[in-house]
C-alpha beads as a LAMMPS data file, in Angstrom:
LAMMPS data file: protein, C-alpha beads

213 atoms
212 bonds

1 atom types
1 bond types

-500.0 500.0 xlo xhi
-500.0 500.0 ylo yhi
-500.0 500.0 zlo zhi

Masses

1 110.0

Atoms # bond

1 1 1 -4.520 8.770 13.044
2 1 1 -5.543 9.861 9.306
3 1 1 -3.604 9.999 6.176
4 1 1 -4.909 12.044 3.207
5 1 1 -3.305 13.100 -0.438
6 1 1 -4.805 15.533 -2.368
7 1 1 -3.844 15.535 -6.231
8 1 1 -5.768 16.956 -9.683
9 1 1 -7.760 14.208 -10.367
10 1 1 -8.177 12.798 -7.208
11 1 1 -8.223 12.879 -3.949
12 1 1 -7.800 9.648 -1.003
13 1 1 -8.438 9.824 2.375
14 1 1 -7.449 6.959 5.200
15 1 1 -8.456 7.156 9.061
16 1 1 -8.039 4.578 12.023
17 1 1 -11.375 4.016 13.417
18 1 1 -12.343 2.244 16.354
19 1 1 -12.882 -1.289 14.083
20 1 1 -11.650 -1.052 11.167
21 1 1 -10.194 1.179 8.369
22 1 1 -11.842 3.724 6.771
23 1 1 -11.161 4.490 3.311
24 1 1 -12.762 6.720 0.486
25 1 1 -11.598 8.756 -2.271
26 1 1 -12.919 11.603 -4.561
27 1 1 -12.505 12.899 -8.008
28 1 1 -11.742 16.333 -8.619
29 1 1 -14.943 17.469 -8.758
30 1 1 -14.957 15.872 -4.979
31 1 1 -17.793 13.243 -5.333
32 1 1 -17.305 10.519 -3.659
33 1 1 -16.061 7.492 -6.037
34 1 1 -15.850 5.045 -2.519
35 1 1 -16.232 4.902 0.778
36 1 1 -15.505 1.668 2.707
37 1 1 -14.372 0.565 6.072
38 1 1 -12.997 -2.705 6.447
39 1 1 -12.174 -4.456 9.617
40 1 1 -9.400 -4.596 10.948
41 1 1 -9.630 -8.715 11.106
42 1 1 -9.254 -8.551 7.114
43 1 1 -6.298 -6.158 6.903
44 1 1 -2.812 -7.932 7.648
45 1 1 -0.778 -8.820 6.090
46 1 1 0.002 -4.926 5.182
47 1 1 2.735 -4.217 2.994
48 1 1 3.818 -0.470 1.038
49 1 1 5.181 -0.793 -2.021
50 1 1 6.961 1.500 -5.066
51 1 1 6.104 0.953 -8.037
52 1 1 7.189 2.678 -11.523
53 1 1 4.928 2.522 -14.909
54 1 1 6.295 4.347 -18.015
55 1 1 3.866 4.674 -20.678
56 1 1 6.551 3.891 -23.253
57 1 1 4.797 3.976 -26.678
58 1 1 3.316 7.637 -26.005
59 1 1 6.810 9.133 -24.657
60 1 1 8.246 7.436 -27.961
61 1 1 5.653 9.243 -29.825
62 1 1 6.309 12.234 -28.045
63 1 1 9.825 12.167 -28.758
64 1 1 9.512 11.962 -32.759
65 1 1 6.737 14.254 -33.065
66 1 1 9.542 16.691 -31.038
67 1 1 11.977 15.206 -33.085
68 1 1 9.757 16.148 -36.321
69 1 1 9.555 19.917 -35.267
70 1 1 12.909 20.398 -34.356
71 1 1 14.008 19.122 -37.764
72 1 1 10.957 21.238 -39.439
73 1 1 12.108 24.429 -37.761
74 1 1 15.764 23.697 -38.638
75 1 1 15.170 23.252 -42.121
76 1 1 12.752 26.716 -42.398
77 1 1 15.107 28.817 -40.127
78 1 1 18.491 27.829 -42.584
79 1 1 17.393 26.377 -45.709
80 1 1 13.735 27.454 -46.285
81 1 1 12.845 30.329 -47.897
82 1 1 10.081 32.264 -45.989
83 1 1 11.685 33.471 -42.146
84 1 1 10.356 32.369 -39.031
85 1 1 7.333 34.171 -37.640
86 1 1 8.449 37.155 -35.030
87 1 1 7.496 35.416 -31.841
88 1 1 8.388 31.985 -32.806
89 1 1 11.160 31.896 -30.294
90 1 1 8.473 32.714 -27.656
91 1 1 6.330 30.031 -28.225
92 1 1 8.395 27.858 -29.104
93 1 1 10.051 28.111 -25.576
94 1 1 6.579 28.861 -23.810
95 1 1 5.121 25.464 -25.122
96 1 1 9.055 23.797 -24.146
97 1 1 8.193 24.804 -20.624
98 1 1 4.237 23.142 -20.702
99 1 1 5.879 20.124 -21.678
100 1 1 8.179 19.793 -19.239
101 1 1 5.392 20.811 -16.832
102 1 1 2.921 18.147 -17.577
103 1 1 6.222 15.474 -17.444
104 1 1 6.926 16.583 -14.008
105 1 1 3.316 16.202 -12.765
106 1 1 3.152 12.905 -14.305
107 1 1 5.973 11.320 -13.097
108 1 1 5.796 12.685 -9.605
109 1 1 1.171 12.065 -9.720
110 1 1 1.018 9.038 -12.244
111 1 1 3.879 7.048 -13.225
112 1 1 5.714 6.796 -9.800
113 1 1 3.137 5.164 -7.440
114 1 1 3.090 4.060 -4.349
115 1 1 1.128 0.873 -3.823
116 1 1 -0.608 -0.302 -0.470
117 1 1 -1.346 -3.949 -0.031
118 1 1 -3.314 -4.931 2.570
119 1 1 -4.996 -8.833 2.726
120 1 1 -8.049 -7.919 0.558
121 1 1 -7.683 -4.209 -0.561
122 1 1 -4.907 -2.694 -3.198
123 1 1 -4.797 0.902 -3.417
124 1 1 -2.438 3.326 -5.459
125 1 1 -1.115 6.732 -4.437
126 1 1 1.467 9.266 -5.875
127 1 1 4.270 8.844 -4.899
128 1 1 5.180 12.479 -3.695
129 1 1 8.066 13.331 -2.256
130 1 1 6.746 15.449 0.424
131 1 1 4.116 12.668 1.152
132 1 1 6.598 9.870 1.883
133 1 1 7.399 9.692 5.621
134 1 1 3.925 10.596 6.662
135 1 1 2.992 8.044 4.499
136 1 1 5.480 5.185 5.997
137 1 1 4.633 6.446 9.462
138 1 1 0.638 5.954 8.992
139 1 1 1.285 2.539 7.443
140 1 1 3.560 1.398 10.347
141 1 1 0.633 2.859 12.933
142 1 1 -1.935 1.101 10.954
143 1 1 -0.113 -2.294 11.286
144 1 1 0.558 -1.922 14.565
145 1 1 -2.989 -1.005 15.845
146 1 1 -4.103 -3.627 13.459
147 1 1 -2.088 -6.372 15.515
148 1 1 -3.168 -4.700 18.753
149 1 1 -6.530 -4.828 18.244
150 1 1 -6.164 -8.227 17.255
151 1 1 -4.421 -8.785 20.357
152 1 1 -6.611 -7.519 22.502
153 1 1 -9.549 -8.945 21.317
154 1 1 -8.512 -12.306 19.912
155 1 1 -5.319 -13.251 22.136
156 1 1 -6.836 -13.625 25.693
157 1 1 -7.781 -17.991 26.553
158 1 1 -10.260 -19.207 28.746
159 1 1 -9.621 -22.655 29.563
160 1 1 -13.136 -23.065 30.846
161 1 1 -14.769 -22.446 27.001
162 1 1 -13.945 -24.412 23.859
163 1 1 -11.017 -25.383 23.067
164 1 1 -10.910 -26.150 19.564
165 1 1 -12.015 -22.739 18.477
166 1 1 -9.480 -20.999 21.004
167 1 1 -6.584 -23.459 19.213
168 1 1 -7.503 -21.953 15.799
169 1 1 -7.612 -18.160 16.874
170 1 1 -3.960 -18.389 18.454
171 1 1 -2.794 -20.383 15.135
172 1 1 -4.966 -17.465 12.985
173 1 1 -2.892 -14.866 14.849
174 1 1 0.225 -16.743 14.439
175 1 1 0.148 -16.851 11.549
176 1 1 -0.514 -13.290 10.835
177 1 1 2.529 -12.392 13.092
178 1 1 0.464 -10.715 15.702
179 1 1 1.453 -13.933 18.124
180 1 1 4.873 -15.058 18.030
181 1 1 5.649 -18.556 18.419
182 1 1 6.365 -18.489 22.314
183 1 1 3.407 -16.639 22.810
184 1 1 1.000 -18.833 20.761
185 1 1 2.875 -21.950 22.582
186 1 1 2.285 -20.248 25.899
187 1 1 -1.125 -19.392 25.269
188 1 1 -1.977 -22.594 23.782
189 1 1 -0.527 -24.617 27.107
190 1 1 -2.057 -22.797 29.601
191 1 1 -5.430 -23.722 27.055
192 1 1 -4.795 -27.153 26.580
193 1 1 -2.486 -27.960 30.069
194 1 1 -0.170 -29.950 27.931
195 1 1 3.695 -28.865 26.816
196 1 1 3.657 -28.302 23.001
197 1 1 5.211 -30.795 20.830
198 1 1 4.600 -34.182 19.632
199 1 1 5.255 -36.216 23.019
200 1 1 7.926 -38.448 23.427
201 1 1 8.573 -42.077 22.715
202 1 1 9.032 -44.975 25.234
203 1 1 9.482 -48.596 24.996
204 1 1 9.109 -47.580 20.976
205 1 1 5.741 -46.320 21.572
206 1 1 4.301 -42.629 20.905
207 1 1 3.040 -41.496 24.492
208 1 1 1.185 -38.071 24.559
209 1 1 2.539 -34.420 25.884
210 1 1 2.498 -34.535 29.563
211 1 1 0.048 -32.316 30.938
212 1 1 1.611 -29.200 33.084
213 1 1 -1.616 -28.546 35.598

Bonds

1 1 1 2
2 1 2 3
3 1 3 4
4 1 4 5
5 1 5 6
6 1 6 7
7 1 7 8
8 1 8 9
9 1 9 10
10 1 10 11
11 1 11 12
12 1 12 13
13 1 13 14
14 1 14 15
15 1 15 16
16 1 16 17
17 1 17 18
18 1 18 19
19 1 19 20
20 1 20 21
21 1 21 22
22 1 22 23
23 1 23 24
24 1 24 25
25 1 25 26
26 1 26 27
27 1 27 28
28 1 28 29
29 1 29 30
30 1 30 31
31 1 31 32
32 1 32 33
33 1 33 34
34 1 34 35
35 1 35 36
36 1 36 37
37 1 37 38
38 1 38 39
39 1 39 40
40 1 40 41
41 1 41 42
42 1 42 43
43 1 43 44
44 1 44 45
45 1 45 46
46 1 46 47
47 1 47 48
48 1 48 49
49 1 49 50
50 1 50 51
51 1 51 52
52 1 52 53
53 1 53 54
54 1 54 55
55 1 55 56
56 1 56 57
57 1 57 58
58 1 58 59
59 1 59 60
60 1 60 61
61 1 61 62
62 1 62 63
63 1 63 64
64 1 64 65
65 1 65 66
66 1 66 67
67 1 67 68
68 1 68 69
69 1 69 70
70 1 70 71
71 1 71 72
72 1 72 73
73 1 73 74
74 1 74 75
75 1 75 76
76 1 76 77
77 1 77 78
78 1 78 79
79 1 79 80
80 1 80 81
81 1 81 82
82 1 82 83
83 1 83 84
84 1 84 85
85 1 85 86
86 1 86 87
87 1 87 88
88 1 88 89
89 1 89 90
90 1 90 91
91 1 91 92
92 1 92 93
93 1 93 94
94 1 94 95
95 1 95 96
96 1 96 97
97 1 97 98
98 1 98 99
99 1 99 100
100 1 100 101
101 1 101 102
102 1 102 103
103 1 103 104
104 1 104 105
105 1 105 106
106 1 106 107
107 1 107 108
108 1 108 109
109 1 109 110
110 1 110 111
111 1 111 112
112 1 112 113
113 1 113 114
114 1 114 115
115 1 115 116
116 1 116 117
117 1 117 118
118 1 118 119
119 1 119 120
120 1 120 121
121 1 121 122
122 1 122 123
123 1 123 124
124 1 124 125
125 1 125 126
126 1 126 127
127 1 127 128
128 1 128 129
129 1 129 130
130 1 130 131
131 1 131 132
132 1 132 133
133 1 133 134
134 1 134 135
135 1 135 136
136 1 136 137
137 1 137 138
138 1 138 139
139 1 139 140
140 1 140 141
141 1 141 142
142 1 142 143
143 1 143 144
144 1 144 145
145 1 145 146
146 1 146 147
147 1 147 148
148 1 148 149
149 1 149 150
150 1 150 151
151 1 151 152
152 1 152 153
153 1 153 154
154 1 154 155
155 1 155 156
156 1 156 157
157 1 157 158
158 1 158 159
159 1 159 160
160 1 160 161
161 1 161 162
162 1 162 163
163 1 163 164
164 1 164 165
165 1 165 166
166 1 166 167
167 1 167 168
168 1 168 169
169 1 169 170
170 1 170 171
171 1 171 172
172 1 172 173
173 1 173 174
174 1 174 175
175 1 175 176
176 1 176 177
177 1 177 178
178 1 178 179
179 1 179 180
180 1 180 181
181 1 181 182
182 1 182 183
183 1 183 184
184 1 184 185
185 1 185 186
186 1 186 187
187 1 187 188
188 1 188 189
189 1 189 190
190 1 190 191
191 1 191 192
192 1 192 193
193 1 193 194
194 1 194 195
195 1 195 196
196 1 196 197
197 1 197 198
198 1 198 199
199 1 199 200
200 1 200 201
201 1 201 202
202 1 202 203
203 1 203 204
204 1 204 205
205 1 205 206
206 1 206 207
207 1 207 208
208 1 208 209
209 1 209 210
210 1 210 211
211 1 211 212
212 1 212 213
């Protein structure tokens, strides 16, 4: 599965490979900026977030120098004494509708984003609306072939090879969520041949698990 958004100044491309995910984006000119496939072992936890950024102090420049027009063209169209050039109107609007252009493609390309976290990577995209689901569904299939291939190559015990190193895989994928608890318990018993938990106490001493095999 591959996810790719294409925008003016940019261009990012993801794709599921067999270990790991591959990553690399281009600037408009389409050279390469990165290229990078990380495994999937350094991925989770993955999270998609929105995020907004408003570049305040130029839309409040923006506005005044607007502002400062309007009032100019106010003051020379009822009070001034030379008359508004002949296609003033035209402009005027024509440069209206630029504006309002370059607002739309910057609010839908640069200040609505959204953000993908993964354990050691952070990359932004635009948050378009067209761009969304396909978006959510990739990052959903990403975390889910993430924890299978975790699974799959991580999860299975032999009881016949170290143990210690086995104990700290399952707690590793426990803690990642790709194990839940009864698995990683039932793994770690049929490892270890002892019932998780802390033992029990008799005659107010601390006895071990009892072993199960």
């Amino acid at each position: 599965m591959e996810f790719q958004q294409s925008q003016v100044t940019r261009s990012t491309h993801f794709m599921l490979r067999e270990n790991g995910l591959f990553m690399s984006q281009r600037d408009g000119r389409g050279t390469v900026d990165m290229a990078v496939e990380i495994p999937y072992e350094e991925l989770l936890p993955i999270r998609l977030a929105y995020e907004r950024h408003l570049p305040g102090r130029h839309l409040r420049w923006l506005a005044i120098s607007l502002l400062w027009l309007g009032g100019n063209v106010v003051q020379q169209q009822f009070f001034g004494q030379r008359a508004l050039p002949e296609n003033f109107w035209v402009y005027a609007l024509s440069g209206a509708f630029g504006v309002s252009l370059v607002l739309l493609y910057a609010w839908q390309n640069w200040w609505n984003q959204a953000i993908l976290h993964t354990a050691n990577l952070k990359v932004a995209l635009a948050d378009h609306p067209r761009d969304r689901r396909q978006l959510r569904a990739f990052v959903q299939e990403l975390e889910s072939h993430t924890k299978s291939y975790l699974r799959r190559e991580y999860a299975p015990v032999n009881p016949l090879g170290l143990i210690e190193p086995q104990l700290r895989s399952l707690a590793w994928l426990h803690e990642l969520d790709v194990l839940s608890t009864p698995e990683a318990q039932a793994l770690a018993t049929r490892l270890t041949g002892r019932l998780p938990g802390r033992g029990f106490k008799s005659m107010g001493r601390r006895l071990e698990a009892p072993y199960v095999n």
